[in-house]
mmCIF file of the N, C-alpha and C atoms, coordinates in Angstrom:
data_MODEL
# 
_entry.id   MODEL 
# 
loop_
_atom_site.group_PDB 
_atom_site.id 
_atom_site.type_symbol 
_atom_site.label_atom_id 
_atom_site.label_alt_id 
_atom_site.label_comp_id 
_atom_site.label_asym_id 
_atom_site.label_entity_id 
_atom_site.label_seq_id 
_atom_site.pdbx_PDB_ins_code 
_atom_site.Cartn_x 
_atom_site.Cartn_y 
_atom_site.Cartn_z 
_atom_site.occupancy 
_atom_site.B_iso_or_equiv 
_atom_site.pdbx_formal_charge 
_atom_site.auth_seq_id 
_atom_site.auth_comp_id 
_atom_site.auth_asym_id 
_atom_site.auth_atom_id 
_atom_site.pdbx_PDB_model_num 
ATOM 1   N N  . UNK A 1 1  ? -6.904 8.233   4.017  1.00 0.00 ? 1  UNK A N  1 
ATOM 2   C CA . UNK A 1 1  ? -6.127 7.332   3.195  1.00 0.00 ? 1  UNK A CA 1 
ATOM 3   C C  . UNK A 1 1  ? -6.012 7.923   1.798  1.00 0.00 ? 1  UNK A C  1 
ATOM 4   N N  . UNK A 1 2  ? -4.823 7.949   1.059  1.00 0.00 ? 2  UNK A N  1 
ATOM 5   C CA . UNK A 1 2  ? -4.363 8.176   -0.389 1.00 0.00 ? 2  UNK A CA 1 
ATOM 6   C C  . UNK A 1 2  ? -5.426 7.442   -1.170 1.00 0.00 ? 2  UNK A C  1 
ATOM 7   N N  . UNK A 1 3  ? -6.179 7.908   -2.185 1.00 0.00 ? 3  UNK A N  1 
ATOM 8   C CA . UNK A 1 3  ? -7.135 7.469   -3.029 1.00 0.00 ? 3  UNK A CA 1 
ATOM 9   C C  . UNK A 1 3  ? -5.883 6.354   -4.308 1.00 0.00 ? 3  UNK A C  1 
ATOM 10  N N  . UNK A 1 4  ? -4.692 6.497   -4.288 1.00 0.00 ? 4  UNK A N  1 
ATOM 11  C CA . UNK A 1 4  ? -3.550 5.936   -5.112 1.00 0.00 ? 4  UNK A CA 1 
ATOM 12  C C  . UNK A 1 4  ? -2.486 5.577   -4.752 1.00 0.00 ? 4  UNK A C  1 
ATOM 13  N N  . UNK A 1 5  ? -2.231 4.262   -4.738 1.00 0.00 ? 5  UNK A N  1 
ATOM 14  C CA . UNK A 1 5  ? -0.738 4.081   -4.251 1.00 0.00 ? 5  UNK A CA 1 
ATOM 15  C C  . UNK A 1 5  ? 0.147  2.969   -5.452 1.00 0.00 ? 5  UNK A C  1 
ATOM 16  N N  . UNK A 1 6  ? 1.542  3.359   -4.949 1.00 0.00 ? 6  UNK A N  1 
ATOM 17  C CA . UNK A 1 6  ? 2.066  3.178   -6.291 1.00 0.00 ? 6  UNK A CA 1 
ATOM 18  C C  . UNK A 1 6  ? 2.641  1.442   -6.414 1.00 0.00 ? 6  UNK A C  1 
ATOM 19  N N  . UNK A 1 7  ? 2.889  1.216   -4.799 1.00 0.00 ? 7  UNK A N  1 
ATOM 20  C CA . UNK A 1 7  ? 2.869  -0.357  -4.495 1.00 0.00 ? 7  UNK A CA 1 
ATOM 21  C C  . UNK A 1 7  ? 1.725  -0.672  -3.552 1.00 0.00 ? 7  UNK A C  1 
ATOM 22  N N  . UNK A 1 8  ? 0.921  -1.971  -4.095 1.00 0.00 ? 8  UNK A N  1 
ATOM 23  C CA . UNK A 1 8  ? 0.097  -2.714  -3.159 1.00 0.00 ? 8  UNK A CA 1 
ATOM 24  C C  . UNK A 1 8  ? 0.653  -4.127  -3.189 1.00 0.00 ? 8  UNK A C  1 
ATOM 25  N N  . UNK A 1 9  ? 0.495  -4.278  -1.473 1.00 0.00 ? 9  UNK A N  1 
ATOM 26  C CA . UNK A 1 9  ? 0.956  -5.689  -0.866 1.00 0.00 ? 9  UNK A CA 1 
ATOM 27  C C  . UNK A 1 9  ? -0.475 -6.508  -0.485 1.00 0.00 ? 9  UNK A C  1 
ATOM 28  N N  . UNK A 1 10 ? -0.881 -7.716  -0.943 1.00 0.00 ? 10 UNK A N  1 
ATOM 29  C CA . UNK A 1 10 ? -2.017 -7.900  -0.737 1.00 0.00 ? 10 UNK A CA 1 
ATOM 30  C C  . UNK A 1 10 ? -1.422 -9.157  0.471  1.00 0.00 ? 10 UNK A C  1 
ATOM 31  N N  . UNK A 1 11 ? -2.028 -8.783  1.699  1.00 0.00 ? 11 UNK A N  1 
ATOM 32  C CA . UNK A 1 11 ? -1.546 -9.925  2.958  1.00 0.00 ? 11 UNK A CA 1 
ATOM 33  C C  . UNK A 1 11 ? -0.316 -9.259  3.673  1.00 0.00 ? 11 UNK A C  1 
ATOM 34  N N  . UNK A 1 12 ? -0.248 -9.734  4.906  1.00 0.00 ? 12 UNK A N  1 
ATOM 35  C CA . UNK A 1 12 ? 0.794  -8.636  5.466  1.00 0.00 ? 12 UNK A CA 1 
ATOM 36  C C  . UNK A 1 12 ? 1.804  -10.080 5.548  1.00 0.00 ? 12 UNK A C  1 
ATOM 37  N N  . UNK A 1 13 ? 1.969  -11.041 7.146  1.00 0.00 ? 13 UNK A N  1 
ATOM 38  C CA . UNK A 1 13 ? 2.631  -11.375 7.173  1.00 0.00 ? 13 UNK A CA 1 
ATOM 39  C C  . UNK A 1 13 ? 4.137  -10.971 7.388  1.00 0.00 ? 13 UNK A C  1 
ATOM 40  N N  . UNK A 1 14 ? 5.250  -12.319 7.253  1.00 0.00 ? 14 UNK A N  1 
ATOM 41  C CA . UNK A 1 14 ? 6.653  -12.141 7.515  1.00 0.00 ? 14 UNK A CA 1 
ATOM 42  C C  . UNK A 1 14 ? 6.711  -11.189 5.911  1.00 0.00 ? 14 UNK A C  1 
ATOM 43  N N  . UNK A 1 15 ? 6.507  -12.242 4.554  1.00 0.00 ? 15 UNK A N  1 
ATOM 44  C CA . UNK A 1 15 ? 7.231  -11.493 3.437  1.00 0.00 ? 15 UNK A CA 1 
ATOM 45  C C  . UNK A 1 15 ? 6.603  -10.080 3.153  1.00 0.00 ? 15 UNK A C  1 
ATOM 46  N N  . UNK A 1 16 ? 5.325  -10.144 3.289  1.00 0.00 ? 16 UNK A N  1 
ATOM 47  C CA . UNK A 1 16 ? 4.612  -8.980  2.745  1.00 0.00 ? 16 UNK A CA 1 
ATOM 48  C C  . UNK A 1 16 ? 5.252  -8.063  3.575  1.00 0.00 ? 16 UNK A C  1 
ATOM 49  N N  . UNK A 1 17 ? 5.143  -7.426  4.978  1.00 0.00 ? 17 UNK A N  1 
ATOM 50  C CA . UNK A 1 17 ? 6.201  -7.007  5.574  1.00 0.00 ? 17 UNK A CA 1 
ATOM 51  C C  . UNK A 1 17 ? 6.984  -6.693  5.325  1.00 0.00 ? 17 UNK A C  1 
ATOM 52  N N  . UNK A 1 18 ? 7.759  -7.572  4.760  1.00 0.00 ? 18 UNK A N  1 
ATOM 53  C CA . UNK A 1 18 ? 9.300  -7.580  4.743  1.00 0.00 ? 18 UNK A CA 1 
ATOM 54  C C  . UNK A 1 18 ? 9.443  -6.663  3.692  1.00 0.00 ? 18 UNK A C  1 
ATOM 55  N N  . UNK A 1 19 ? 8.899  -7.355  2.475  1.00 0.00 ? 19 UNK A N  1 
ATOM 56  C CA . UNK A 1 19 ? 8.749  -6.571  1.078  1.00 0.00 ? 19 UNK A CA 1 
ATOM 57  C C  . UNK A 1 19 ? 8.575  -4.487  1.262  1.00 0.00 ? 19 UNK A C  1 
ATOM 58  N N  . UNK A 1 20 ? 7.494  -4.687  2.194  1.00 0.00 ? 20 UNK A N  1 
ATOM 59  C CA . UNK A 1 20 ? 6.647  -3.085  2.633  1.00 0.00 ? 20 UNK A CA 1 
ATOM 60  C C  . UNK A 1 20 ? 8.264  -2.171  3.018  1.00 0.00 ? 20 UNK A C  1 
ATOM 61  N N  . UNK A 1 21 ? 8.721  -3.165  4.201  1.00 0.00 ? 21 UNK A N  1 
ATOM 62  C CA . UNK A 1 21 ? 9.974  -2.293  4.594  1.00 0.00 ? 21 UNK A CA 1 
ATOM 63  C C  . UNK A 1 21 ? 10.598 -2.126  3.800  1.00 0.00 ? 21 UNK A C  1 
ATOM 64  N N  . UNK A 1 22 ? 11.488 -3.217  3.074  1.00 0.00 ? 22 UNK A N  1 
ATOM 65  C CA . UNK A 1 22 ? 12.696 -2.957  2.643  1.00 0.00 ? 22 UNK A CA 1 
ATOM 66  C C  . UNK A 1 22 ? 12.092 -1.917  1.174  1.00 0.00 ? 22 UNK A C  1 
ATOM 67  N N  . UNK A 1 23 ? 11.172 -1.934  0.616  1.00 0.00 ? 23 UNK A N  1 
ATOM 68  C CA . UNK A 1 23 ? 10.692 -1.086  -0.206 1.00 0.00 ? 23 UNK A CA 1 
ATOM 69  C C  . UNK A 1 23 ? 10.958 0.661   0.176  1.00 0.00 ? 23 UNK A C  1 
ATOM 70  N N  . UNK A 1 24 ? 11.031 0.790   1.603  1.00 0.00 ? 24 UNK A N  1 
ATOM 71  C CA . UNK A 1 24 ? 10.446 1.936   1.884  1.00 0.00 ? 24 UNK A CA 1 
ATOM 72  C C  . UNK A 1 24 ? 11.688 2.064   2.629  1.00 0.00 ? 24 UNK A C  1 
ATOM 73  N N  . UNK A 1 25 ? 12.634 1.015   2.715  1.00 0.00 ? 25 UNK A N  1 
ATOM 74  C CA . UNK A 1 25 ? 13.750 1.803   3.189  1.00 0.00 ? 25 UNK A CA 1 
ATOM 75  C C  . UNK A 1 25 ? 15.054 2.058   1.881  1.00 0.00 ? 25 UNK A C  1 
ATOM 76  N N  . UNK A 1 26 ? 14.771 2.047   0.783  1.00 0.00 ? 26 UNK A N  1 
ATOM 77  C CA . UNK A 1 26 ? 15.634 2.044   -0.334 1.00 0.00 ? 26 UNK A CA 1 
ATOM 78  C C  . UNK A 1 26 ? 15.250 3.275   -0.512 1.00 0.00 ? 26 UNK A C  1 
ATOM 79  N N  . UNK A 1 27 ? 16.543 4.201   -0.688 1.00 0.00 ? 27 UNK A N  1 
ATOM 80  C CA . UNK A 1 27 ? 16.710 5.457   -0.697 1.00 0.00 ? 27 UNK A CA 1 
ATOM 81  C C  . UNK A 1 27 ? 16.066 5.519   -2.573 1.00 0.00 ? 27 UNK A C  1 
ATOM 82  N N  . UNK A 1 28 ? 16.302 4.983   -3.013 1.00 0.00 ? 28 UNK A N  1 
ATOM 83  C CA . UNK A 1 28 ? 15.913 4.878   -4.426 1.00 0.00 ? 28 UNK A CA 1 
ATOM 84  C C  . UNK A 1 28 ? 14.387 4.504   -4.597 1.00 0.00 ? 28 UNK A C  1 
ATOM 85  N N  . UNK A 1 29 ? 13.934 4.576   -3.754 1.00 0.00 ? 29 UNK A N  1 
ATOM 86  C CA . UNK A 1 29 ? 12.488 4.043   -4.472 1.00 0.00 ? 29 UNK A CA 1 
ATOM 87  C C  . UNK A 1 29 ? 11.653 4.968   -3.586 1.00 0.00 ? 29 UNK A C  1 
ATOM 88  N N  . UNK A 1 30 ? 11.079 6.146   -4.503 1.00 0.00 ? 30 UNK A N  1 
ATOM 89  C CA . UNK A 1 30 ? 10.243 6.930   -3.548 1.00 0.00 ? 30 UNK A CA 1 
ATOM 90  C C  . UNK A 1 30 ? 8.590  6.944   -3.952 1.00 0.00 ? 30 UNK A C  1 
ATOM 91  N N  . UNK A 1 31 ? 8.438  6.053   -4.002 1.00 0.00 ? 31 UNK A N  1 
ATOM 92  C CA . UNK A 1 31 ? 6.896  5.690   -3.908 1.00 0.00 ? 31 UNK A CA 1 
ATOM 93  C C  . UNK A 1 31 ? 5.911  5.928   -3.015 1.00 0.00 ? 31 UNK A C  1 
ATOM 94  N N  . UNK A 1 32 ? 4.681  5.139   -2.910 1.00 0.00 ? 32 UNK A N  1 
ATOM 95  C CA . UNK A 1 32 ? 4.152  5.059   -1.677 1.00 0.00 ? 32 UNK A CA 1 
ATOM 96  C C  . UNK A 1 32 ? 4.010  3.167   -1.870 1.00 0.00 ? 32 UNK A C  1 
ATOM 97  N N  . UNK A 1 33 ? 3.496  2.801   -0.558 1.00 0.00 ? 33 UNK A N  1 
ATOM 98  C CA . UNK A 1 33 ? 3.181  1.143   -0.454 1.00 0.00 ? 33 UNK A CA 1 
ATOM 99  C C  . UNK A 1 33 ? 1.956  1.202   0.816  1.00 0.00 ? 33 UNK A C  1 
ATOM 100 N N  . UNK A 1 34 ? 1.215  0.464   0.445  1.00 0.00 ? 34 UNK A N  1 
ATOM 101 C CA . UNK A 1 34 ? 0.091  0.142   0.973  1.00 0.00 ? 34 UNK A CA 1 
ATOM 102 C C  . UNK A 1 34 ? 0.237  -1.270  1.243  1.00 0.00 ? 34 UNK A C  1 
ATOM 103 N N  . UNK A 1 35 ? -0.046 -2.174  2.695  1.00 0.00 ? 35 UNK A N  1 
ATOM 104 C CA . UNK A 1 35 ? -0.204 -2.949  3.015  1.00 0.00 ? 35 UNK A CA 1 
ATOM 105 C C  . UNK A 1 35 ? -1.634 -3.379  2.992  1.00 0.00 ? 35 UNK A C  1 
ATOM 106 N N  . UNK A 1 36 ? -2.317 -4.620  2.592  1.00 0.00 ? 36 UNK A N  1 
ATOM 107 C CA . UNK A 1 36 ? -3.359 -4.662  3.047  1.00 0.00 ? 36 UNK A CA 1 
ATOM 108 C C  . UNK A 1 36 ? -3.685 -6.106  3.708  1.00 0.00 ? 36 UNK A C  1 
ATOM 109 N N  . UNK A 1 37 ? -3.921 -6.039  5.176  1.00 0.00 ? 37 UNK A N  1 
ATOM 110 C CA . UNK A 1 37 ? -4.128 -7.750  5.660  1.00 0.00 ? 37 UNK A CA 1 
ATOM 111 C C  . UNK A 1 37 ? -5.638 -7.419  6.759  1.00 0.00 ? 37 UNK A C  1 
ATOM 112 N N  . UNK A 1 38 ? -6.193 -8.815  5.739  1.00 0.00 ? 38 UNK A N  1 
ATOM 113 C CA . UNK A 1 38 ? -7.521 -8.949  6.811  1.00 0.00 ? 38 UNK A CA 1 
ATOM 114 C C  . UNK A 1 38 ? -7.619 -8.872  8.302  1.00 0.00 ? 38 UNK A C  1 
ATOM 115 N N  . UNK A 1 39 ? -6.613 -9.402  8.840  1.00 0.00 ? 39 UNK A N  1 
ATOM 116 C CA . UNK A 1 39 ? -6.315 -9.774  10.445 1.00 0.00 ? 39 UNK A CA 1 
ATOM 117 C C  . UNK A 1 39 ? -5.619 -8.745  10.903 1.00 0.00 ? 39 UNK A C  1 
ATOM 118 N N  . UNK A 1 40 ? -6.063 -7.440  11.678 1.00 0.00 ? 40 UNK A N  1 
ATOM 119 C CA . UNK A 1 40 ? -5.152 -6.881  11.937 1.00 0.00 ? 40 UNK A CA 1 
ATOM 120 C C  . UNK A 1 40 ? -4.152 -7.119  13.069 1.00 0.00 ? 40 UNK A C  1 
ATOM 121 N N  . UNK A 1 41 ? -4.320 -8.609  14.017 1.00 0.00 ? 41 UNK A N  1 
ATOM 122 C CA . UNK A 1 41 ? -3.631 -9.056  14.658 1.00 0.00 ? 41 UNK A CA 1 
ATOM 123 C C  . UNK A 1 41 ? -2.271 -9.870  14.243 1.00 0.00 ? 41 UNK A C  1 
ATOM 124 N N  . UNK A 1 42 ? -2.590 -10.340 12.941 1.00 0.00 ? 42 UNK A N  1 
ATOM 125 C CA . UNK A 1 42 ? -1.718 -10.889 12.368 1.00 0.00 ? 42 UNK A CA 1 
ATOM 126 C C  . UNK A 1 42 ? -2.045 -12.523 12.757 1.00 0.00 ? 42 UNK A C  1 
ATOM 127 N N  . UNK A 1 43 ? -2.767 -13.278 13.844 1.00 0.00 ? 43 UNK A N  1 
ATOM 128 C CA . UNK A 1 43 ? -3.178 -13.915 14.138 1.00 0.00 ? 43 UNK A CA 1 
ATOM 129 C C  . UNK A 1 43 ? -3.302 -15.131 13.230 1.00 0.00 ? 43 UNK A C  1 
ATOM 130 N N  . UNK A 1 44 ? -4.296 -14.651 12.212 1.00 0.00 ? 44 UNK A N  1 
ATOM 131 C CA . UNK A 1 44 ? -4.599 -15.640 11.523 1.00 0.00 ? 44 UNK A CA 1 
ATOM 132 C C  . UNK A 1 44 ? -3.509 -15.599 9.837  1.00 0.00 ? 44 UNK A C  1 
ATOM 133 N N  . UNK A 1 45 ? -2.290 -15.072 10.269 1.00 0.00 ? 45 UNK A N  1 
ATOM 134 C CA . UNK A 1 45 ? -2.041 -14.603 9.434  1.00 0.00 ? 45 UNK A CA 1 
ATOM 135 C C  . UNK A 1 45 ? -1.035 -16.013 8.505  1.00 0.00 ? 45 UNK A C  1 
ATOM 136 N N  . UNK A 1 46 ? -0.705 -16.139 7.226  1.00 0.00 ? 46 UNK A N  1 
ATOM 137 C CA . UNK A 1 46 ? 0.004  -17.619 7.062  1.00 0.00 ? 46 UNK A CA 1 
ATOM 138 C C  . UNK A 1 46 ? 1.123  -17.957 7.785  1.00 0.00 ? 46 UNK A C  1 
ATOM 139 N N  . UNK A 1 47 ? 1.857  -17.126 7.962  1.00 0.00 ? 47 UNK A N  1 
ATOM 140 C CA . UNK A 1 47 ? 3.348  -16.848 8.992  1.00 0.00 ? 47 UNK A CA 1 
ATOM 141 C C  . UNK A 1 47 ? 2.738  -17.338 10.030 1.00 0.00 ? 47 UNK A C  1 
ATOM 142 N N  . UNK A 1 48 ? 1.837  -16.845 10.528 1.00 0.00 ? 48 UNK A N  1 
ATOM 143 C CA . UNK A 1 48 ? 1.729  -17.734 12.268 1.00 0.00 ? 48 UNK A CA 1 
ATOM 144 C C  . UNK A 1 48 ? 1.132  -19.094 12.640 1.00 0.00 ? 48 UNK A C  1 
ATOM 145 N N  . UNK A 1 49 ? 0.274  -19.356 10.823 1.00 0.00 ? 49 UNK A N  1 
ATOM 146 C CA . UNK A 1 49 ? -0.131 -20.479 11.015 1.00 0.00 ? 49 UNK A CA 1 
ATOM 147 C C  . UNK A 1 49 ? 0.582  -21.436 10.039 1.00 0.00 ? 49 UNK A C  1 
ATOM 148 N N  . UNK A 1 50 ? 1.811  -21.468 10.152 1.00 0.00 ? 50 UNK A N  1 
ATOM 149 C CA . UNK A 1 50 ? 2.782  -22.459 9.108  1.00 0.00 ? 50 UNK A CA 1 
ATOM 150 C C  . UNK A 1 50 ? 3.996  -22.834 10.348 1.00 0.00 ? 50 UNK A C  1 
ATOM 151 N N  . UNK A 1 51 ? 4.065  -24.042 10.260 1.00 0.00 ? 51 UNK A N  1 
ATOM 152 C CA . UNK A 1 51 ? 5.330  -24.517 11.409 1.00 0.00 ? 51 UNK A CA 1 
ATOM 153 C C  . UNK A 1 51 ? 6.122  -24.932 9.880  1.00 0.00 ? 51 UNK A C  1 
ATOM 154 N N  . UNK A 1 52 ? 7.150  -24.259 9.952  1.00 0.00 ? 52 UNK A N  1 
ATOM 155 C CA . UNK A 1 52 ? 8.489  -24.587 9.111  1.00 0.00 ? 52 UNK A CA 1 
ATOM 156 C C  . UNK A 1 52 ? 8.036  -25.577 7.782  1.00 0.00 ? 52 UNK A C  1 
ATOM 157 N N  . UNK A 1 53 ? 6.995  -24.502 6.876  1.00 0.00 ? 53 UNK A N  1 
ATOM 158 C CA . UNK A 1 53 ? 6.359  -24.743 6.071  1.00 0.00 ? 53 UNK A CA 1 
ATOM 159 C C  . UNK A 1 53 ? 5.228  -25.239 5.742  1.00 0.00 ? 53 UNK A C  1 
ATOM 160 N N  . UNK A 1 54 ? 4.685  -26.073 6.717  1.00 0.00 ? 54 UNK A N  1 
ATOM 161 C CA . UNK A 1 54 ? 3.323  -26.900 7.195  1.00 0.00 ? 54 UNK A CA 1 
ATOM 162 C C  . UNK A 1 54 ? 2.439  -26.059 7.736  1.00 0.00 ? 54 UNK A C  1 
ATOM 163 N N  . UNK A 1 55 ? 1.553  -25.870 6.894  1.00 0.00 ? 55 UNK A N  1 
ATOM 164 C CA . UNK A 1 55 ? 0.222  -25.760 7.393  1.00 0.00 ? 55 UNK A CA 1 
ATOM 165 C C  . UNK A 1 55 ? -0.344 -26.007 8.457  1.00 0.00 ? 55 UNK A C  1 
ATOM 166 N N  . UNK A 1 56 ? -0.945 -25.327 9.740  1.00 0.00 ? 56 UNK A N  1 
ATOM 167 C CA . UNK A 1 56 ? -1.485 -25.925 10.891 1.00 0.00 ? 56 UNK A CA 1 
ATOM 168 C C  . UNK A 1 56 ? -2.391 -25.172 10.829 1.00 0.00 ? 56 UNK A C  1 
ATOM 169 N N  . UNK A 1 57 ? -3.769 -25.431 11.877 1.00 0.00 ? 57 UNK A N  1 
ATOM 170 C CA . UNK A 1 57 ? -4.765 -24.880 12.139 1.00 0.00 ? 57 UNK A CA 1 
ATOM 171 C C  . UNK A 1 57 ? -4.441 -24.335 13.646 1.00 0.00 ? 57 UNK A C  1 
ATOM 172 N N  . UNK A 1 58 ? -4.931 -22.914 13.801 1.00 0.00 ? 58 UNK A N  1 
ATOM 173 C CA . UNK A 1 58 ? -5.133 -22.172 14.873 1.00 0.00 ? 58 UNK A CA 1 
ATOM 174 C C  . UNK A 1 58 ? -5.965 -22.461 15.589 1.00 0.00 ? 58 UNK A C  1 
ATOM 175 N N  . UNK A 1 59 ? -5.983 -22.951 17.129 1.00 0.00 ? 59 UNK A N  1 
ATOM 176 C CA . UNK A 1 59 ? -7.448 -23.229 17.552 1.00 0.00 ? 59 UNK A CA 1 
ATOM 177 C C  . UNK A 1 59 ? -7.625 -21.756 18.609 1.00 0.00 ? 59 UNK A C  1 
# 
């Protein structure tokens, strides 16, 4: 792993994600981006545990 990166995403998720890509697909922005999410399933992640904004618990 790069000891420096020039974007950090803290949480992956739909936006964090989203953010990571579209960052890294803009011909203009030649950085690096680091994702970082506890769950590497994504599981517990807020995106999977939000029904159309609401909060739910995962059992």
């Amino acid at each position: 792993m790069k000891p420096q990166f020039d974007v950090i995403i803290v949480r992956g998720a739909v936006i964090g994600s989203s953010v990571a890509y579209f960052l890294k697909a803009n011909p203009d922005f030649e950085g690096t981006v680091l994702v970082v999410e506890r769950d590497p399933t994504f599981h517990f992640a807020s995106t999977s545990l939000s029904s159309s904004s609401i909060r739910t618990t995962a059992l």
